[in-house]
BANU-410740 format. One record per residue (C-alpha): z, x, y; residue number from 1. Coordinates in pm, 1 decimal. Example, Ala and Ser with C-alpha at 12.3 -4.5 7.8 and 13.67 -1.06 7.14 Angstrom:
! BANU-410740
[pt [780.0, 1230.0, -450.0], 1],
[pt [714.0, 1367.0, -106.0], 2],
! end
This chain:
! BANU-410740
[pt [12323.9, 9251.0, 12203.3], 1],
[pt [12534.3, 9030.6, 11988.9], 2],
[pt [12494.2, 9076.6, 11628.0], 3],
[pt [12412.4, 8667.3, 11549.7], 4],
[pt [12334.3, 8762.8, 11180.2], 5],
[pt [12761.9, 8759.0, 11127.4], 6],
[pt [12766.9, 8423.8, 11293.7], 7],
[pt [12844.7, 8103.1, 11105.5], 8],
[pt [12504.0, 7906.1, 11056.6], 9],
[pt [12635.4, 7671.5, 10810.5], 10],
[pt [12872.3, 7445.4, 10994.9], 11],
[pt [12734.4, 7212.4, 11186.6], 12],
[pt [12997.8, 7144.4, 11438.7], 13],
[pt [13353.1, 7216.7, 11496.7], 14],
[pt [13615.5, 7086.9, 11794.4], 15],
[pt [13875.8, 7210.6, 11976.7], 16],
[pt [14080.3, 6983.4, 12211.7], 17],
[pt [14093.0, 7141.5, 12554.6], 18],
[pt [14155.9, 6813.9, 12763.6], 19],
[pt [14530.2, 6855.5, 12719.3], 20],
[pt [14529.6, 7194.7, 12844.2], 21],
[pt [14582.8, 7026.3, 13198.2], 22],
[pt [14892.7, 6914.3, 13080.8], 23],
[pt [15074.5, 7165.9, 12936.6], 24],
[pt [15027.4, 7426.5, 13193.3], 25],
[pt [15052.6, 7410.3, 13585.6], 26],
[pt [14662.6, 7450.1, 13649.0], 27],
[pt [14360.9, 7619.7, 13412.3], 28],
[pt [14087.0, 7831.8, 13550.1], 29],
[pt [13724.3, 7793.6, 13447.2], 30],
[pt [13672.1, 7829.6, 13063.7], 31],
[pt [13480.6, 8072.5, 12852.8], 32],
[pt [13349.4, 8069.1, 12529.9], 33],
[pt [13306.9, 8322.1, 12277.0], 34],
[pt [12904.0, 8460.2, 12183.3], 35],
[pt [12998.6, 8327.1, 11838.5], 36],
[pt [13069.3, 7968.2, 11962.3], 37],
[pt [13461.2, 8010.8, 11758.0], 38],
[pt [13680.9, 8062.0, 12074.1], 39],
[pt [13737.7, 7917.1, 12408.4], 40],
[pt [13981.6, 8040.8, 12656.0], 41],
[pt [14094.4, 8020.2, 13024.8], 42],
[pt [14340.7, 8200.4, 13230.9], 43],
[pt [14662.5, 7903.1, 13284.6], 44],
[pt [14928.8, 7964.2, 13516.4], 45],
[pt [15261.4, 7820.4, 13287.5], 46],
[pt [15500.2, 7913.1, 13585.0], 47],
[pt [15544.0, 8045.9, 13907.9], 48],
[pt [15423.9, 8443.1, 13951.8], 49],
[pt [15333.3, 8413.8, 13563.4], 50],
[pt [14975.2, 8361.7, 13414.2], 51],
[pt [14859.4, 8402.1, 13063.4], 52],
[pt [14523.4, 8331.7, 12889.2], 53],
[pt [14478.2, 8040.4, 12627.3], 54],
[pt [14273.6, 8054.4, 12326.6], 55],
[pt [14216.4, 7747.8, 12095.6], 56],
[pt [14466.0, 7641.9, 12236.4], 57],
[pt [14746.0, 7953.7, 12189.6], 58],
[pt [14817.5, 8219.9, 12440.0], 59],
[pt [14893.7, 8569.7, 12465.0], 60],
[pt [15149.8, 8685.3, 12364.6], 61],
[pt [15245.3, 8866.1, 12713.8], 62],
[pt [15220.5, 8689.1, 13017.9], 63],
[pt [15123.8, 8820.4, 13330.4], 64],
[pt [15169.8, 8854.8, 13737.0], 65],
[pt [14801.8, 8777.1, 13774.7], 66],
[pt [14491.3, 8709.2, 13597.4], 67],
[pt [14133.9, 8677.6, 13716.3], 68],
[pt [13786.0, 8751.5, 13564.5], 69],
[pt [13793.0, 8641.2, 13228.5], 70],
[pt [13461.3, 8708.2, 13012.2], 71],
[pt [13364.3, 8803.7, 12665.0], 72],
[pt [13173.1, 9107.8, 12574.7], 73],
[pt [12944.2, 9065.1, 12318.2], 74],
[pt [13115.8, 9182.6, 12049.4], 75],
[pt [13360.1, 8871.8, 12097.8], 76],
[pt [13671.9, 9058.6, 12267.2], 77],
[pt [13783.2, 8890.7, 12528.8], 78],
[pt [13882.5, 9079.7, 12873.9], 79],
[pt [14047.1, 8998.2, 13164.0], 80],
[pt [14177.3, 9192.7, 13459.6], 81],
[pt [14529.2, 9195.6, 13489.7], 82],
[pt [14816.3, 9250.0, 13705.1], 83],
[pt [15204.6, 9382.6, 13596.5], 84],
[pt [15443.2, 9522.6, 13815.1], 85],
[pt [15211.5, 9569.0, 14084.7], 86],
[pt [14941.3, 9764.0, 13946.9], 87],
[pt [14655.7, 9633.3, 13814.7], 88],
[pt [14420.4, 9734.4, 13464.5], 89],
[pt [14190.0, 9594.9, 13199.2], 90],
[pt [14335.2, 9341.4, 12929.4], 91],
[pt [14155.8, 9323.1, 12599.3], 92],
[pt [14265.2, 9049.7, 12344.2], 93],
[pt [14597.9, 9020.4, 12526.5], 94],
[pt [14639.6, 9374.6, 12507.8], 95],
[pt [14660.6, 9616.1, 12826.5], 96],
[pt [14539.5, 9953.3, 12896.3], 97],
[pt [14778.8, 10226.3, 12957.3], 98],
[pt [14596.5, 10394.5, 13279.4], 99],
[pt [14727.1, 10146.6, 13561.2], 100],
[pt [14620.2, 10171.3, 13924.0], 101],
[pt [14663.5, 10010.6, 14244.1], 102],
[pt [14343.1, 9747.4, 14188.8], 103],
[pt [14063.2, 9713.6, 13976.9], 104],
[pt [13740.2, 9541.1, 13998.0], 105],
[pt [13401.8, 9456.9, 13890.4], 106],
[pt [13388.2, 9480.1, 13508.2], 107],
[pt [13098.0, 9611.7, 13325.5], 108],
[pt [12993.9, 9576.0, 12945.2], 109],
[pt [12737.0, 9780.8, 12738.2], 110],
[pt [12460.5, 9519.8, 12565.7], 111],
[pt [12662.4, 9609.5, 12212.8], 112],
[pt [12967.2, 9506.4, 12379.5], 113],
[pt [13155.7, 9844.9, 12248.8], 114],
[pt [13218.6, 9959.0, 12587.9], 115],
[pt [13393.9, 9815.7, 12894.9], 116],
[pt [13374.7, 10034.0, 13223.8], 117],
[pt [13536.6, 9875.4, 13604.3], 118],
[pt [13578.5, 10038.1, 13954.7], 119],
[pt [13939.4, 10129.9, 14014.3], 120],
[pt [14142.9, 10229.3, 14385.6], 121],
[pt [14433.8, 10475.1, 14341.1], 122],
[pt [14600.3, 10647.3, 14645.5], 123],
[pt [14334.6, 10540.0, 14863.6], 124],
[pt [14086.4, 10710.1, 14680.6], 125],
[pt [13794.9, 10500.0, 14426.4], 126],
[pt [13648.5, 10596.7, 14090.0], 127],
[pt [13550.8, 10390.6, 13730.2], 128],
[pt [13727.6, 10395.7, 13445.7], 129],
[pt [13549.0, 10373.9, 13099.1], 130],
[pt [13741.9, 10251.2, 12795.3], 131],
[pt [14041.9, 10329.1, 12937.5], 132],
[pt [13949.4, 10699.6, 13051.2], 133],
[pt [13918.5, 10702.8, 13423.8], 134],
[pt [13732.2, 10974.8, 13633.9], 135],
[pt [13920.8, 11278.5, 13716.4], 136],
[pt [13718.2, 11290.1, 14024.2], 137],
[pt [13753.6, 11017.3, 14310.2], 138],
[pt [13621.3, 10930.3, 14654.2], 139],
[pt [13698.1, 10780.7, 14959.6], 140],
[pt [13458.5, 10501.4, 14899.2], 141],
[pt [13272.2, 10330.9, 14594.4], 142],
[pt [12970.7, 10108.8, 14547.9], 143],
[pt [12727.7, 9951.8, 14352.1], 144],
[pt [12906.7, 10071.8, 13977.2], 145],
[pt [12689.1, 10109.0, 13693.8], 146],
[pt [12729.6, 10131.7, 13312.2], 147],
[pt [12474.2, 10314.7, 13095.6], 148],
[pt [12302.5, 10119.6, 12836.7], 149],
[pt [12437.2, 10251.1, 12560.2], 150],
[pt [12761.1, 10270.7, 12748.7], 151],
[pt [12845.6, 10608.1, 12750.6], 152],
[pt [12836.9, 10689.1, 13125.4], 153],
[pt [12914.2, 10568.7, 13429.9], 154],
[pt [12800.7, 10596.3, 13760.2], 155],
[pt [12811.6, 10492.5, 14101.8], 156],
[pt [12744.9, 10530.0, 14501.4], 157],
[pt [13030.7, 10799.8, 14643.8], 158],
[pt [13092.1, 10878.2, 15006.9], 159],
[pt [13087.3, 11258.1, 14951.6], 160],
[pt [13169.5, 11334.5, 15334.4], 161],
[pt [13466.0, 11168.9, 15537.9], 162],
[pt [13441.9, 11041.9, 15877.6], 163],
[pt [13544.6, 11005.8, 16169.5], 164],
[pt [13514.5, 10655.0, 16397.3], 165],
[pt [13292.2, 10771.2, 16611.8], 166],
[pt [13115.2, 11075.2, 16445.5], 167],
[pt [12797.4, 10876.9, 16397.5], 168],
[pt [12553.1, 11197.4, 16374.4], 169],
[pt [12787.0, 11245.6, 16021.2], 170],
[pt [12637.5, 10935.2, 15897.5], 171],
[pt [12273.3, 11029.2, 16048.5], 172],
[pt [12297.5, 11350.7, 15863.3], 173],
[pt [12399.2, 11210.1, 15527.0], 174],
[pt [12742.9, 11107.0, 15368.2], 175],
[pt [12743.1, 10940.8, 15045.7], 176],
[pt [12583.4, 11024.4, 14694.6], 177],
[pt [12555.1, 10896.0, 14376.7], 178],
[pt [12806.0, 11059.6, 14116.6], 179],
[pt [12800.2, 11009.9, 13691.1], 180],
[pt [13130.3, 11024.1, 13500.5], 181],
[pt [13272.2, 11118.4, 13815.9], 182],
[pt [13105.0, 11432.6, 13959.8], 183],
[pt [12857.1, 11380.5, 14233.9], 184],
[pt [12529.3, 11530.6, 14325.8], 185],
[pt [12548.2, 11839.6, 14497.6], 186],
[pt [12317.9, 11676.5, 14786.6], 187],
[pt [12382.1, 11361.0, 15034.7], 188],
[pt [12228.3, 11070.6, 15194.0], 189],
[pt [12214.0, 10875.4, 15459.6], 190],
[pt [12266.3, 10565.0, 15188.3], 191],
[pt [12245.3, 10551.4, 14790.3], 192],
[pt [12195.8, 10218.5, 14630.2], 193],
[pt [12113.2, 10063.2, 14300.1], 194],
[pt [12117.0, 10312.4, 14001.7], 195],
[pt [11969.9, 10307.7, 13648.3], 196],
[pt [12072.4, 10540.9, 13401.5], 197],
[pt [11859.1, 10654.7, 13144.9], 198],
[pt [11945.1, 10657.5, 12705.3], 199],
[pt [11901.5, 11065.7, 12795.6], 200],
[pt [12205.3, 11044.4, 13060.0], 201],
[pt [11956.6, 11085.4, 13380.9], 202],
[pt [12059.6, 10924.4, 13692.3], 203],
[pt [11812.9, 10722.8, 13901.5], 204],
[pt [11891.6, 10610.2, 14202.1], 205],
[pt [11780.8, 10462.1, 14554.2], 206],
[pt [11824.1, 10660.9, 14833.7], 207],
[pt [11739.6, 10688.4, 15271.2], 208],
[pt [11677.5, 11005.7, 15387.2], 209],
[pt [11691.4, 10938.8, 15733.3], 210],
[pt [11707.0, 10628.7, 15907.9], 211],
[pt [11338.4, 10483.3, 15894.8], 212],
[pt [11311.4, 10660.6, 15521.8], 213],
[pt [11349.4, 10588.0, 15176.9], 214],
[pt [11265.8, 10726.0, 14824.2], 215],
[pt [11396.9, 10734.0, 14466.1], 216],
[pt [11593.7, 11030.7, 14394.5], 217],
[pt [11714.1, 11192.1, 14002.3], 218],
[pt [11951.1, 11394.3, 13947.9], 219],
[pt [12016.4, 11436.3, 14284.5], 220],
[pt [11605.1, 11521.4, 14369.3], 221],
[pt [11470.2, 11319.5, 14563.8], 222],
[pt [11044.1, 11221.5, 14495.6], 223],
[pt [10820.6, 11421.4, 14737.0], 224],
[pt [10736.1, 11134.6, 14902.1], 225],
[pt [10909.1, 10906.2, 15108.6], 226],
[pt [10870.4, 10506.7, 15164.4], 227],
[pt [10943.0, 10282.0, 15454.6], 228],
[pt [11176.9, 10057.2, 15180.8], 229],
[pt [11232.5, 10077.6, 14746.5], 230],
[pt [11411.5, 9866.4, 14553.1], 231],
[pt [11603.7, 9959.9, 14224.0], 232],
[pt [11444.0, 10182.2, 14001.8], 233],
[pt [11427.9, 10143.2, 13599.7], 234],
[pt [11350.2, 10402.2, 13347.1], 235],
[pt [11046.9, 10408.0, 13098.6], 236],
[pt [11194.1, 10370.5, 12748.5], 237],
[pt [10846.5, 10560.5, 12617.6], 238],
[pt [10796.0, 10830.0, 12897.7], 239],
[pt [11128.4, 10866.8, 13025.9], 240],
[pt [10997.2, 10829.9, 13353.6], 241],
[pt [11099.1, 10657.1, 13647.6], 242],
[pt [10951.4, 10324.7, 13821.1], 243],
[pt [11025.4, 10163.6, 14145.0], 244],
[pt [10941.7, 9891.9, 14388.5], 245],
[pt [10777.0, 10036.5, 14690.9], 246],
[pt [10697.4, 9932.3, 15040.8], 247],
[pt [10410.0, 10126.3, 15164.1], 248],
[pt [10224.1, 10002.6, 15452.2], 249],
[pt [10400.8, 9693.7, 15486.6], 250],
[pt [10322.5, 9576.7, 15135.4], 251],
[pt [10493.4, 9660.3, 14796.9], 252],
[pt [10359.8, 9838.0, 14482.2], 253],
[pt [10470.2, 9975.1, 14206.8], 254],
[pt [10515.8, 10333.7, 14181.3], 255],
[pt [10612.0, 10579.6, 13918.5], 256],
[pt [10758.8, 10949.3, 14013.0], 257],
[pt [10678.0, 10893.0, 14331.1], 258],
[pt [10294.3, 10804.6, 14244.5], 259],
[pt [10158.0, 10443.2, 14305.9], 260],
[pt [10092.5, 10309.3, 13953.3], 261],
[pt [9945.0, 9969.8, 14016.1], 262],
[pt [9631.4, 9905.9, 14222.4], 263],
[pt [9769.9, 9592.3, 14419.3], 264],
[pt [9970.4, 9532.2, 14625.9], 265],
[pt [10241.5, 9220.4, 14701.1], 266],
[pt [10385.7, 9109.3, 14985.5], 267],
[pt [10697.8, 9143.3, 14739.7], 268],
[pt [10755.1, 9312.9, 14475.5], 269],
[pt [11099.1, 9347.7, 14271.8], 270],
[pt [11276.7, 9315.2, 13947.8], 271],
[pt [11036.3, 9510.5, 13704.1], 272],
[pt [11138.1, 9511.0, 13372.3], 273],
[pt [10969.5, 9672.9, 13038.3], 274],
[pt [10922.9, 9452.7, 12743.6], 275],
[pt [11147.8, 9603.9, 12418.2], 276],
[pt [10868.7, 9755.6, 12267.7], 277],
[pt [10789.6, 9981.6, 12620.7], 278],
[pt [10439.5, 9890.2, 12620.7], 279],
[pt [10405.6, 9622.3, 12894.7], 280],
[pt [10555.8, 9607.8, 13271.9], 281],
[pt [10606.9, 9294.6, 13456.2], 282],
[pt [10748.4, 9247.6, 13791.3], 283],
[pt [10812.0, 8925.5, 13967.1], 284],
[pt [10581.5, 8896.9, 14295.0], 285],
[pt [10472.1, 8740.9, 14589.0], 286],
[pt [10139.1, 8738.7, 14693.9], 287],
[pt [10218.5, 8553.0, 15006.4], 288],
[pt [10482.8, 8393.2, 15200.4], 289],
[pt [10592.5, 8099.8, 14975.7], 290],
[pt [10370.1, 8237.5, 14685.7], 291],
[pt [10592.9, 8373.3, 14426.1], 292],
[pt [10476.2, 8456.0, 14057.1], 293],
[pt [10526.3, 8704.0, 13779.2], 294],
[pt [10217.6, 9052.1, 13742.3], 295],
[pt [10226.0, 9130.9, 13396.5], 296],
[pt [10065.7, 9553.2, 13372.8], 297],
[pt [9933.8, 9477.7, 13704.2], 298],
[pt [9815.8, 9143.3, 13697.8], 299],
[pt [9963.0, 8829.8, 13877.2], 300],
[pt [9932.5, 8474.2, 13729.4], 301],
[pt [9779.1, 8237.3, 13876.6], 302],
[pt [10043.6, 8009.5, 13874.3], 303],
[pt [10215.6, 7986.9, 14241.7], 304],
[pt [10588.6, 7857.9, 14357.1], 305],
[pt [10678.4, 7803.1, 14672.6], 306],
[pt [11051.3, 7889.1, 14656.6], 307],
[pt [11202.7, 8131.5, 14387.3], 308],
[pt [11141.6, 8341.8, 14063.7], 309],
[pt [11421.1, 8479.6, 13889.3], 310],
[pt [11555.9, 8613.8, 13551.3], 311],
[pt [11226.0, 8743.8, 13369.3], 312],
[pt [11249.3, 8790.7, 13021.3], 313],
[pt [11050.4, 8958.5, 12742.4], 314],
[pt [11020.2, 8810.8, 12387.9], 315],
[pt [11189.7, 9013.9, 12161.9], 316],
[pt [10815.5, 9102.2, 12019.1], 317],
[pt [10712.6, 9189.7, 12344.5], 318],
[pt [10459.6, 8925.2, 12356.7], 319],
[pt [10555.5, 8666.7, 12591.9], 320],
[pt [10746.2, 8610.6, 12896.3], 321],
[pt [10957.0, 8373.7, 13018.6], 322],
[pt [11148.0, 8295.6, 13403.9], 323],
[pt [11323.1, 8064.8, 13634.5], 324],
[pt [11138.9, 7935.6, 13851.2], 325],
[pt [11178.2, 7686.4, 14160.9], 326],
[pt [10934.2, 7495.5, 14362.8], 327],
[pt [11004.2, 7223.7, 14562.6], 328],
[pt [11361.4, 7230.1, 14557.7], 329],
[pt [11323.2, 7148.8, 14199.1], 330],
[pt [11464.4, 7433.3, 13906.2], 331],
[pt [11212.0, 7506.7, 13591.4], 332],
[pt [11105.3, 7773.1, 13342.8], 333],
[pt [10751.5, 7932.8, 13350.9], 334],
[pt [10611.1, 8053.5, 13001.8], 335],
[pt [10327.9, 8281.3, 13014.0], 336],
[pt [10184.3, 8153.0, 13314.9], 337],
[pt [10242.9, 7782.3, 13247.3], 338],
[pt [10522.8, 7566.3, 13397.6], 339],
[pt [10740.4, 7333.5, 13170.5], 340],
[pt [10683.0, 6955.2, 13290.6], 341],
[pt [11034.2, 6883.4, 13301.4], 342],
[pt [11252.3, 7009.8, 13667.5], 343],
[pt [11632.6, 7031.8, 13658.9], 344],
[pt [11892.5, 7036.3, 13959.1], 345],
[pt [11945.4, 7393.4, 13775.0], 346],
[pt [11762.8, 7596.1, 13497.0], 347],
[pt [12000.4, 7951.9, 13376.7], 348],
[pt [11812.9, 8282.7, 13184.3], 349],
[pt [11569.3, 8117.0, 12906.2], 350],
[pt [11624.1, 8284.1, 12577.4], 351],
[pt [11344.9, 8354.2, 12307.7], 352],
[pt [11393.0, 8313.8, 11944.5], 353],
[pt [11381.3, 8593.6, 11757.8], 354],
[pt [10954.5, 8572.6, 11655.0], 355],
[pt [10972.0, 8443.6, 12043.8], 356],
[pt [10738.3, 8126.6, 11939.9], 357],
[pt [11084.7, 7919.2, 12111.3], 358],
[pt [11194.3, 7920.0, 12418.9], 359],
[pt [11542.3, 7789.9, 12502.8], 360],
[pt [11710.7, 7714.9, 12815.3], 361],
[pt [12043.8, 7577.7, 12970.3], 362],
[pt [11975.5, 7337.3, 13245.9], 363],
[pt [12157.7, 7088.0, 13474.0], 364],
[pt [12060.2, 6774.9, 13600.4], 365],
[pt [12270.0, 6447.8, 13723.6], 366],
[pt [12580.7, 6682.8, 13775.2], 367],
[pt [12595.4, 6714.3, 13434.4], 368],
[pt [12473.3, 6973.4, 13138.2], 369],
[pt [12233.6, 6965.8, 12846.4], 370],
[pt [11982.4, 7217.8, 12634.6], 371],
[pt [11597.9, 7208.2, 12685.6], 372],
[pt [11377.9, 7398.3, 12389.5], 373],
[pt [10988.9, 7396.8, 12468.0], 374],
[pt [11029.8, 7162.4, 12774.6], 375],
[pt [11224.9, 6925.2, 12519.9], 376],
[pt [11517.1, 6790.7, 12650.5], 377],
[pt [11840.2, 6770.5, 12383.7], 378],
[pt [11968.8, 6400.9, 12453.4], 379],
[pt [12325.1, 6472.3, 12538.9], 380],
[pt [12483.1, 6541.4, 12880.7], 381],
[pt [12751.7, 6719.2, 12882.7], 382],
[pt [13097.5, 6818.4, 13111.1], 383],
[pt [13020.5, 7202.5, 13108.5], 384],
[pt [12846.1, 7438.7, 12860.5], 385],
[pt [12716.7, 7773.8, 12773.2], 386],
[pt [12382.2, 7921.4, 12725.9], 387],
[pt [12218.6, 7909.2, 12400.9], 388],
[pt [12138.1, 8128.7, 12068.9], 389],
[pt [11888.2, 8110.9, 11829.8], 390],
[pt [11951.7, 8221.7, 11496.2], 391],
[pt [11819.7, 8477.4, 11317.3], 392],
[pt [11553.8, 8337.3, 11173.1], 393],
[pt [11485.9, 8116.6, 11476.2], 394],
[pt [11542.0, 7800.6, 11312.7], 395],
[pt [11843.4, 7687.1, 11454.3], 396],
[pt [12040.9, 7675.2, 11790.3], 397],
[pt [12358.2, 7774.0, 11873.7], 398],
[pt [12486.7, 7559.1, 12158.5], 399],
[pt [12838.7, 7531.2, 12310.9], 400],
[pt [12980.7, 7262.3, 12528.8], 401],
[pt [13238.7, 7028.9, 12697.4], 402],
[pt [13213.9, 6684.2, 12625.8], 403],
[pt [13524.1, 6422.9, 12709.9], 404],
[pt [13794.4, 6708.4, 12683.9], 405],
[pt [13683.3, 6897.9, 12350.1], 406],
[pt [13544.5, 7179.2, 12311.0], 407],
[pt [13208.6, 7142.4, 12109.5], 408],
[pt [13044.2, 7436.5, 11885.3], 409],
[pt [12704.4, 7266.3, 11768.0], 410],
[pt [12426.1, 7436.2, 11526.5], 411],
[pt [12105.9, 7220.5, 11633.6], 412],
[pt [11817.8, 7245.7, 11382.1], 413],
[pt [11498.0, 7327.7, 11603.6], 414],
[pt [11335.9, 7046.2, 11380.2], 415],
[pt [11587.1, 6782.0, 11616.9], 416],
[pt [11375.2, 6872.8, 11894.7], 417],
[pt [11042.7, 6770.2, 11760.2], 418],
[pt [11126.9, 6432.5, 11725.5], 419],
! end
């Protein structure tokens, strides 16, 4: 997480022209700004076969062949993949890593932002690379990459055994595994998916065992039992136990080392996450077709929506709970069982102040971009922006934007929304 307590507080706005940035180079990319609000870039192209990034309005000092996937961590570095010479690597702050390889892809950040992880290909053959140290060990194929949360390890889904075209009982009998910091589990699957990797360095993952079945497997052990579907599996940041989606029966419940854990059962069941303290589980649900809601410790609201629920989030006092919802065609945000009046053409994560008695939210309506806090719209639409902050004593909102061709860093006393 980004350590707001270094952020300024104090100044209540500051610009930086951007509108002219069309102008001086031959196109700009998206833009990005900083956590902190103090820098926005995007990858230009100033000539032909030669990119470069801008920030504030200077670039790098080195240009490049190619540029794509520009983003911050949270530490405020800013990254970029980046091609020279043919071979591609990671870019941080204009400055490239020495390991180079033929492509890279799919960048990954640890919540402190100290480490950066991405898939690489080399020679045909895949693997991750982690601060610039890549795996000694590759494979013939690589999916679904993973970065622990503290960002120590890596991991990801490894075909283990090669193939032939038409050797199909190969793939019946099992050929890909899961592997951490490059060295796979001794056994193989018929398929390994989604992984979670624990603050001890386990390795969670899901895996089919034959065709019609599925389980989680650890460390390369699969649970004694086996389900006819599971979805990703998360760690227990008390127990240190393992918790999955699963589809028993036609239904879905929760499970947890291969045990059901809650008494009912959903027609759908996914995305459980533990609030920071470890005490509660929610999961978003439905309890019919077109019946979507949140269970909180094995209870479902009340409150129903006939479309979508995404991006659940825990206060940071593990008290409440926020999501995006949409019903109707129409985006909102759902606080502890309660919808917000307003709807929005579009409604991103909602973020909790710090004593998580606020809830924050970018949202789009009208083609254009604005802030909502407690279903109270800010009165300002704007050309793009970026999702909010609170400070850290939740009295104040950070809030970046576009407006007219400059760049806008606002601090936005909570008291302006009561008004």
């Amino acid at each position: 997480m980004a350590d707001t307590f270094a952020w300024n507080w104090e100044t209540r706005e500051k610009r930086i022209p951007v509108g002219d940035w069309n102008s001086r180079f031959e196109w700009v990319e998206e833009p990005y700004a900083s956590p902190d609000g103090e820098r926005v870039a995007a990858i230009v192209n100033s000539a032909e076969g030669e990119f470069n990034v801008c920030v504030n309005g200077k670039t790098w000092e080195n240009p490049f062949e190619k540029i794509w996937h520009l983003r911050f961590t949270a530490d405020g570095r800013l990254t970029a993949l980046v091609s020279d010479t043919g071979e591609w690597t990671v870019a941080v702050d204009g400055v490239p890593w020495e390991n180079r390889f033929a492509y890279v892809w799919n960048p990954l950040f640890s919540k402190d932002g100290n480490s950066i992880a991405a898939s690489f290909q080399q020679d045909g053959r895949y693997g991750m690379v982690l601060n610039d140290v890549p795996w000694e060990e590759t494979y013939g194929n690589l999916t679904d990459p993973a970065l622990s949360p503290d960002g120590n390890h890596t991991a990801a889904s490894v075909q283990v055994i090669s193939t032939g075209e038409v050797e199909i009982h190969k793939f019946q009998e099992g050929t890909f595994s899961a592997a951490m910091d490059g060295t796979a589990w001794d056994r193989a699957f018929v398929n390994v998916w989604n992984k979670a990797i624990s603050l001890n360095g386990d390795l969670a993952a899901e895996v089919r065992l034959t065709l019609y079945d599925y389980t989680i497997a650890v460390n390369g052990v699969p649970w004694e039992k086996t389900f006819g579907g599971v979805w990703e599996p998360i760690f227990s940041p008390i127990s240190g136990k393992v918790i999955a989606p699963v589809r028993v029966k036609g239904k879905w419940h929760l499970a947890e080392e291969g045990h059901l854990m809650w008494s009912t059962p959903f027609d759908q069941l996914w995305h459980p996450l533990f609030s920071p303290d470890g005490n509660r589980l929610a999961a978003i649900v439905a309890t019919g077709f077109g019946k979507w809601s949140i269970a909180v410790d094995n209870r479902a609201w009340t409150l129903i929506f006939s479309d979508f629920v995404t991006d659940l989030t825990f206060s940071p006092d593990s008290r409440n709970i926020a999501a995006v919802v949409k019903d109707n065609e129409r985006w909102g945000v759902a606080v502890q069982g309660a919808a917000w009046k307003n709807t929005f053409d579009m409604v991103w994560r909602p973020v909790f102040s710090p004593d998580g008695a606020h809830v924050a939210a970018k949202v789009a309506r009208g083609g254009k971009y604005t802030i909502a806090l407690n279903d109270r719209l800010w009165p300002h639409d704007c050309d793009a922006a970026w999702d909010p902050a609170f400070s850290p004593d939740g009295t104040r909102l950070l809030f970046r934007t576009i407006e007219d061709g400059v760049y806008r860093r606002r601090v936005i006393p909570i008291n302006d929304f009561m008004r």
